[in-house]
C-alpha positions as CSV (number, residue, x, y, z in Angstrom):
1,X,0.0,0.0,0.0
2,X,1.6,3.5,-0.8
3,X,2.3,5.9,1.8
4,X,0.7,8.6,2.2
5,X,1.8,12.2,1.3
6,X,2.7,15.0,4.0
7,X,-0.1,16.8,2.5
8,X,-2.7,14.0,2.9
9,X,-1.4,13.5,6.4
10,X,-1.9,17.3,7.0
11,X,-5.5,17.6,5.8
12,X,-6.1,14.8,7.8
13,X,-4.7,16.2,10.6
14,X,-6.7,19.2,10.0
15,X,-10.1,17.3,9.3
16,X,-10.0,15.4,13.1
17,X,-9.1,18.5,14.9
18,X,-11.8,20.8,13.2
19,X,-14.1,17.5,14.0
20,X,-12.9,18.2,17.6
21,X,-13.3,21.8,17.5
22,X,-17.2,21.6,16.6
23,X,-17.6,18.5,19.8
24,X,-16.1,21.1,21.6
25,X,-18.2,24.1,20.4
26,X,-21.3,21.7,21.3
27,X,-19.7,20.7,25.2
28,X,-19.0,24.5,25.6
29,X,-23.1,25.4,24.2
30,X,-24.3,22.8,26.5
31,X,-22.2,24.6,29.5
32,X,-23.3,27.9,28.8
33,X,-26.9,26.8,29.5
34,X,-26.0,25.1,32.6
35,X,-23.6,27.5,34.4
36,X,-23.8,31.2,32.4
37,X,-26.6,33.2,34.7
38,X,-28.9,36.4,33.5
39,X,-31.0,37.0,30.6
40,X,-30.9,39.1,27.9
41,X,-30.0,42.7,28.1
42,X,-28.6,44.6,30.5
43,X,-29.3,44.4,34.1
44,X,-32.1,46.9,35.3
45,X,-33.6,45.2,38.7
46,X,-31.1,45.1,41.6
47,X,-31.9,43.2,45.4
48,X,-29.5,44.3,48.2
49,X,-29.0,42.9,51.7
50,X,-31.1,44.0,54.5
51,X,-28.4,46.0,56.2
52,X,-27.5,47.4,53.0
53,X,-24.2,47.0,54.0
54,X,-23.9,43.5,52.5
55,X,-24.0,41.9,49.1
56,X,-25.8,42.6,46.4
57,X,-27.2,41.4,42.9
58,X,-28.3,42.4,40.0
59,X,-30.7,40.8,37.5
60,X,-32.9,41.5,34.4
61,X,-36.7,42.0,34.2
62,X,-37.2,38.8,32.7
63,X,-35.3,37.7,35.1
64,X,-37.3,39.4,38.0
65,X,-40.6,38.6,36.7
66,X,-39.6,34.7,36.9
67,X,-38.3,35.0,40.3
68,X,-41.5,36.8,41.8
69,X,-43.4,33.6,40.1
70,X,-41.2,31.2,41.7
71,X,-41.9,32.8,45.6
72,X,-45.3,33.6,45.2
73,X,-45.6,29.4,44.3
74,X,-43.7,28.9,47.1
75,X,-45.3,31.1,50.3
76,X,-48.9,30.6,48.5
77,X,-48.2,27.1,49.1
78,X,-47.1,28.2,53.1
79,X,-43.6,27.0,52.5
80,X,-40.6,28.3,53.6
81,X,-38.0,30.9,52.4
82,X,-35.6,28.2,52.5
83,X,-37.7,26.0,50.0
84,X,-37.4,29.7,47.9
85,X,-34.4,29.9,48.3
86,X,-33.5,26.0,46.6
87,X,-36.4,27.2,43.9
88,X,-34.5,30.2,43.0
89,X,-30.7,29.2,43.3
90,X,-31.8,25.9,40.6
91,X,-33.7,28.1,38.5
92,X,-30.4,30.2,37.9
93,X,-28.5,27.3,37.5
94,X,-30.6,25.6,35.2
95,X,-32.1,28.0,33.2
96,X,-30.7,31.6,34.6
97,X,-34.3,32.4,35.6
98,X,-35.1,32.5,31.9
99,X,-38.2,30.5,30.2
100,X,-36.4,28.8,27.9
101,X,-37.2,26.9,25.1
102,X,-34.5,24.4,24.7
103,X,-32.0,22.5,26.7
104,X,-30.0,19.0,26.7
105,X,-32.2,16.7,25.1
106,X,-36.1,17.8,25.8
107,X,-35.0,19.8,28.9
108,X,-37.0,23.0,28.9
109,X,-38.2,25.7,30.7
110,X,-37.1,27.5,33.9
111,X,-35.4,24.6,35.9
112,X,-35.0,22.1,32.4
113,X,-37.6,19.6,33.0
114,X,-38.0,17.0,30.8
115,X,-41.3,15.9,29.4
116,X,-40.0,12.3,29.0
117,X,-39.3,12.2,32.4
118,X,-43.2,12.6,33.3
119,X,-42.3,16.0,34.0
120,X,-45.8,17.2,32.2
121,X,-46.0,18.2,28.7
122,X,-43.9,20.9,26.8
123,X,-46.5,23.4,27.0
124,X,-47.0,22.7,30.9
125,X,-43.3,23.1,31.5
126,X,-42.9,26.2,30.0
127,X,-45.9,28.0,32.2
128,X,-43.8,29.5,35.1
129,X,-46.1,28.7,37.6
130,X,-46.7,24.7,36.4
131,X,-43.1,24.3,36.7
132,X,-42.5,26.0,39.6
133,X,-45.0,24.2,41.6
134,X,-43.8,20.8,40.0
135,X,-40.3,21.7,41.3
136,X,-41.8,22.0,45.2
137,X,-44.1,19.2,44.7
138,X,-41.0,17.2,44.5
139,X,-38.6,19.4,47.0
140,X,-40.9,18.6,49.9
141,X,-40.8,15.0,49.0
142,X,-36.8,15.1,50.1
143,X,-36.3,14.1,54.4
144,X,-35.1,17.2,55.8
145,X,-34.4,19.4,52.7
146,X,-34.1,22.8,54.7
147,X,-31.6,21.6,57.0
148,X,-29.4,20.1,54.1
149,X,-27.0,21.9,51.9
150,X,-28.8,24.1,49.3
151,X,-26.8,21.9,46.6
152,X,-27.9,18.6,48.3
153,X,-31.3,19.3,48.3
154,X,-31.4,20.5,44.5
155,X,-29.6,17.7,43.3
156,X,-32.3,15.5,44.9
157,X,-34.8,17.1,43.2
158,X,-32.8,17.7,39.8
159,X,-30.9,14.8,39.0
160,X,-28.4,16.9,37.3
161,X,-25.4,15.9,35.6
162,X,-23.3,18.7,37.4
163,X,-24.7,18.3,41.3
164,X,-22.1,20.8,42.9
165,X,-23.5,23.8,40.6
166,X,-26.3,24.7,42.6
167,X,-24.2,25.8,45.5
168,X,-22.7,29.1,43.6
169,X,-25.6,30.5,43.2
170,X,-27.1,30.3,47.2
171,X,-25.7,33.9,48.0
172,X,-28.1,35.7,44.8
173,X,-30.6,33.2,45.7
174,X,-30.9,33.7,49.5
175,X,-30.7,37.3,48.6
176,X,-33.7,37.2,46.1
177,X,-35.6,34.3,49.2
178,X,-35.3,37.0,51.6
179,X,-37.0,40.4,49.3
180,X,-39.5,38.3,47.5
181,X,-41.3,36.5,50.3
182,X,-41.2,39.6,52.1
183,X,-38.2,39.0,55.5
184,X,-36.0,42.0,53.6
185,X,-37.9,45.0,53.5
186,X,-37.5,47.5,50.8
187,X,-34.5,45.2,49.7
188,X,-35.8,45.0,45.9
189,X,-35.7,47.6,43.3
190,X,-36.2,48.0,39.3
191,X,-35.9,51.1,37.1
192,X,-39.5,49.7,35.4
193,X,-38.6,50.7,32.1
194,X,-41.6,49.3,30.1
195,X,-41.5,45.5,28.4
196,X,-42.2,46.6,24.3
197,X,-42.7,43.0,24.2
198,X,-46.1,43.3,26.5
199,X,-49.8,44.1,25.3
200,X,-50.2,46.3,28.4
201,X,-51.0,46.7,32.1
202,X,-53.9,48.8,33.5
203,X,-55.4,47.2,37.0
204,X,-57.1,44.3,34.9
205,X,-53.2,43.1,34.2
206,X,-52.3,43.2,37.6
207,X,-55.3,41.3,38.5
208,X,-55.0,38.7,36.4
209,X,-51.0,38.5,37.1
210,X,-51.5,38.5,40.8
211,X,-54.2,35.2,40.7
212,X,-51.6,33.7,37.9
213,X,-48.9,33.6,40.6
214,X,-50.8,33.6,44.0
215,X,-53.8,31.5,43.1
216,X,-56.9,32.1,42.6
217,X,-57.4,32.7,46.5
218,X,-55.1,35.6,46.8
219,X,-57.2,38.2,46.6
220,X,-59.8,36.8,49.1
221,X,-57.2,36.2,51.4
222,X,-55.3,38.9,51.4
223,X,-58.5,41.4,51.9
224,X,-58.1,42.5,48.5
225,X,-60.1,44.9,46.6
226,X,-59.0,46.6,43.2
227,X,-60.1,49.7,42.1
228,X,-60.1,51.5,39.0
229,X,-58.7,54.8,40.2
230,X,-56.9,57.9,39.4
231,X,-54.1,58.5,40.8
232,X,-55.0,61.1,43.1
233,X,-58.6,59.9,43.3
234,X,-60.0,60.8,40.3
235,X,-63.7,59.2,38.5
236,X,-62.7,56.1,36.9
237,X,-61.1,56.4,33.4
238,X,-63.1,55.3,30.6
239,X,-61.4,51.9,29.0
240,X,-59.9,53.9,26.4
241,X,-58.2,56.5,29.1
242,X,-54.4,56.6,29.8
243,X,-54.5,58.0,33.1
244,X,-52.9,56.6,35.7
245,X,-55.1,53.5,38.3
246,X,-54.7,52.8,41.5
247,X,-54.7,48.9,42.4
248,X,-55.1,49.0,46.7
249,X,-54.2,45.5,48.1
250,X,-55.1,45.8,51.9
251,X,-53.0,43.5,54.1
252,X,-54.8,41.9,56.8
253,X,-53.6,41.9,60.3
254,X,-54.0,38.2,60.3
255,X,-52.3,36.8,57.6
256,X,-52.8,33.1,57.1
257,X,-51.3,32.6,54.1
258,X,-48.5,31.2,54.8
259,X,-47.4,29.8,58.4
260,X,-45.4,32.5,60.5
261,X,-46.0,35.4,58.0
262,X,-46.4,38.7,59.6
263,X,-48.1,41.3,58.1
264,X,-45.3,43.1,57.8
265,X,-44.0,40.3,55.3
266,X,-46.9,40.0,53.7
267,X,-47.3,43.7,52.4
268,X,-43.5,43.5,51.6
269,X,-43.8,40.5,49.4
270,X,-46.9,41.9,47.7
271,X,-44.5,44.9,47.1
272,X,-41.7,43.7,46.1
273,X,-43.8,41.1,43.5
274,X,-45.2,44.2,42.1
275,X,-41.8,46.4,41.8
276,X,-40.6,42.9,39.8
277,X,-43.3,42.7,37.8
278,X,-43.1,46.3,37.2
279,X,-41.8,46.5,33.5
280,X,-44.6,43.7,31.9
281,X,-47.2,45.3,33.9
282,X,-46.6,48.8,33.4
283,X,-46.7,49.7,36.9
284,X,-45.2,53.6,37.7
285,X,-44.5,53.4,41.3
286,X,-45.7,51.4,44.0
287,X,-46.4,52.7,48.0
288,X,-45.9,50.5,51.4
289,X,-45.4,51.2,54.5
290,X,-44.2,54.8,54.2
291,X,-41.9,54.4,52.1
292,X,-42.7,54.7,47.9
293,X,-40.6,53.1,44.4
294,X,-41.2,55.2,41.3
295,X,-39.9,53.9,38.0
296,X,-37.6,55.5,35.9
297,X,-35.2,57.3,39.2
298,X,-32.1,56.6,38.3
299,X,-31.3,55.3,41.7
300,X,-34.5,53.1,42.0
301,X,-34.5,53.7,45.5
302,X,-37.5,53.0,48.0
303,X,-38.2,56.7,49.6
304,X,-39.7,57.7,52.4
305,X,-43.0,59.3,51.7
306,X,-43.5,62.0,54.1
307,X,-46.9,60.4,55.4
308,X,-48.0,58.1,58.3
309,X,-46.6,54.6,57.7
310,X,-48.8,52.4,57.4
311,X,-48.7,48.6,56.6
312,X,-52.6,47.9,56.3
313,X,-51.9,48.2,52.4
314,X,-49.6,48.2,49.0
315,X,-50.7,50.7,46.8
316,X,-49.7,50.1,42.8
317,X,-50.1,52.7,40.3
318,X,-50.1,51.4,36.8
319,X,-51.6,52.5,33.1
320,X,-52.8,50.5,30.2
């Protein structure tokens, strides 16, 4: 048999590294979806520690309105933050808080659930809410999951192929636990720029976004009783007006909703759902407590608002 040519052995060569090249390309795609956090665009929503003194993180709108989903699942369901916590921190890994539509194999969706794995069907997984309460039906199913490591637990749920990844994401997803279910007040802020991608708000939206996430019970429980309103009081707008509505949720003194929730948490939560949802649902500033978010500051900041604190209600002004 005649030997080959240096030039043949060169393009050979060159033919099984460029073969390896585009394995590794595929590995490296594969890794991005499992370890690379945030969405798209730049970060506009930011959660900072209690003390403010601490760490901080910051995240997308997309990114926010998945998060507030993933709680709101969570405490309507009277878990704990910790359970929130797990929810979140897997989320980022799997997904980073995104709704994805792909993944290895049929993964999809916020935490990659698989529809061959009698996850549900495709169009289940990739509701926010369906997933997310998939994800707890199985987290409580694991002995002792808030006492174990936050990696531990997720990997019991998850199955993953990388079960030390969770664990780098506990410090943004403790940090997100403790704003959204309410235990870190006035910890979570967004400049609300509006979502182009949206069809609108108006107090109808926030309605209907409030009973997506919370259940259908939320606004019994909670007291709740959304008016169409001008901002300062004014006659209800006609549906075609663009002023400004006033959504009042009163919190209740007694809040059952989920075991060892003060009130104090409860308004906070409802707050801090509606500062995150505040780009999809164009929502302009929201009021709790004394202290008010408007969008579009360009520190985001929660101010005081010169009045009697009060935590009997969150107060969300929105517009079509």
């Amino acid at each position: 048999m005649p030997e080959q040519s240096p030039t043949h052995k060169r393009r050979g060569r060159l033919l099984r590294r460029g073969a390896s090249f585009l394995v590794l390309l595929a590995v490296a795609g594969y890794l991005v979806v499992q370890y690379v956090t945030g969405g798209t665009g730049d970060p506009a929503c930011e959660v900072v520690s209690a003390d403010g003194r601490g760490p901080s993180y910051e995240f997308t709108p997309e990114q926010a309105v998945n998060a507030a989903t993933i709680t709101a699942v969570g405490t309507a369901r009277g878990l704990p933050e910790r359970a929130v916590a797990i929810a979140l921190a897997t989320a980022l890994q799997e997904s980073g808080l995104r709704n994805i539509t792909h993944g290895d194999r049929d993964s999809l969706g916020l935490f990659q659930q698989r529809p061959s794995q009698g996850w549900g069907t495709e169009k289940e997984i990739l509701d926010p809410t369906y997933s997310a309460g998939e994800f707890y039906d199985h987290l409580v199913k694991v002995s002792d999951y808030e006492t174990l490591p936050l990696t531990v637990a997720a990997q019991r749920v998850q199955r993953s192929g990388f079960p030390e990844a969770y664990a780098k994401h506990e410090p943004d997803a403790t940090l997100l636990a403790a704003a959204l279910t309410g235990h870190a007040a006035a910890t979570l802020t967004c400049e609300g720029r509006r979502d182009a991608s949206t069809t609108g708000g108006g107090p109808d939206a926030v309605r209907a976004a409030l009973v997506r996430d919370f259940g259908r019970d939320v606004l019994a429980v909670a007291g709740a009783e959304v008016s169409r309103k001008g901002a300062a009081d004014t006659p209800t707008p006609s549906p075609s007006s663009t002023a400004p509505s006033t959504v009042t949720l009163p919190v209740p003194e007694d809040t059952d909703t989920a075991a060892g929730t003060t009130r104090a948490q409860r308004g906070w939560q409802l707050a801090h759902w509606a500062v995150a949802n505040a780009s999809a649902l164009h929502i302009e500033n929201v009021t709790y407590a004394g202290r008010r978010w408007t969008a579009g500051n360009t520190d985001s900041e929660w101010r005081p608002t010169g009045t009697r604190a009060s935590a009997e209600a969150v107060r969300i002004v929105t517009t079509p």
